[in-house]
C-alpha positions in Angstrom: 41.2 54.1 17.8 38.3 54.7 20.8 36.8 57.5 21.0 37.3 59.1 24.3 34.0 58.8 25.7 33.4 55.4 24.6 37.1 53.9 26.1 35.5 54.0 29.6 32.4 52.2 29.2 34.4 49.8 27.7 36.8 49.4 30.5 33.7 48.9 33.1 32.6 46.2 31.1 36.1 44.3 31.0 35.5 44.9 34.6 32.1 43.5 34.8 32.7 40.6 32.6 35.6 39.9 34.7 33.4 39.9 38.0 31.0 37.6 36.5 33.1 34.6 34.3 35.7 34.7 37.8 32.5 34.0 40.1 31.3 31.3 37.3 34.1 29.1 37.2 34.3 29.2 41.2 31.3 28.0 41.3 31.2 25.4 38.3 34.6 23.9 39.6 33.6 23.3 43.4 30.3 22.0 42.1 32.0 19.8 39.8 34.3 18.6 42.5 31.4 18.5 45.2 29.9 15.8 42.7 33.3 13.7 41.9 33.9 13.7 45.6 30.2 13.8 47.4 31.3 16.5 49.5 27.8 18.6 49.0 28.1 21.8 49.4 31.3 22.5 50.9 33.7 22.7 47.8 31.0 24.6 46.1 31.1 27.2 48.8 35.0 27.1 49.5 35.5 27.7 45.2 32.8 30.6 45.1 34.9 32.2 47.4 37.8 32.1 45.3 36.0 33.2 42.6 34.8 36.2 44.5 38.3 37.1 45.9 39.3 36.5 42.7 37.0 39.1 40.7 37.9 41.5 42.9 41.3 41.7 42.6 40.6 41.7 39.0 38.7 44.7 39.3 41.3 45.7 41.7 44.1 45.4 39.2 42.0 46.9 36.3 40.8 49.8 38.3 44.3 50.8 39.2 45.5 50.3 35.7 43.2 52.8 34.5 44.1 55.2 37.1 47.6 54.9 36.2 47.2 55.5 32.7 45.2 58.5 33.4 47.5 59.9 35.9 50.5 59.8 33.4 48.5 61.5 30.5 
C-alpha cells in the first residue's frame, strides 16, 4: 500500500509521536494529582518519569518490531 521509501518515515514518526503523547500524560497526571493532593512538585516529577521510561520502551518495542520485520523479508 506504502511505498517503500515512505514506510520508514512513517515508522519514526509513530515513534516520535509515541515519545511525545507518553511524556505528556506523565506529566498532566502527576500535575493533576500534585493539585488534588498539594503534594507540589513531587508527583509531577515521579509521573514524568514514567512517562519517559515509558516512551522509551515504546520506541524500544517499535524499533525492534521493525528490525524483525526487516530481518525476515
Amino acid at each position: 500500500m506504502f511505498d517503500k521509501k515512505l514506510k520508514p518515515l512513517l515508522s519514526a514518526s509513530v515513534i516520535g509521536f509515541s515519545i511525545v503523547f507518553s511524556i505528556l500524560i506523565g506529566l498532566i497526571i502527576g500535575i493533576y494529582l500534585d493539585k488534588l493532593f498539594n503534594t507540589k512538585p513531587y508527583l509531577t516529577i515521579i509521573f514524568l518519569i514514567f512517562g519517559i521510561i515509558s516512551g522509551f520502551k515504546n520506541m524500544i518495542y517499535f524499533v525492534k518490531k521493525s528490525s524483525d520485520l526487516n530481518n525476515n523479508k
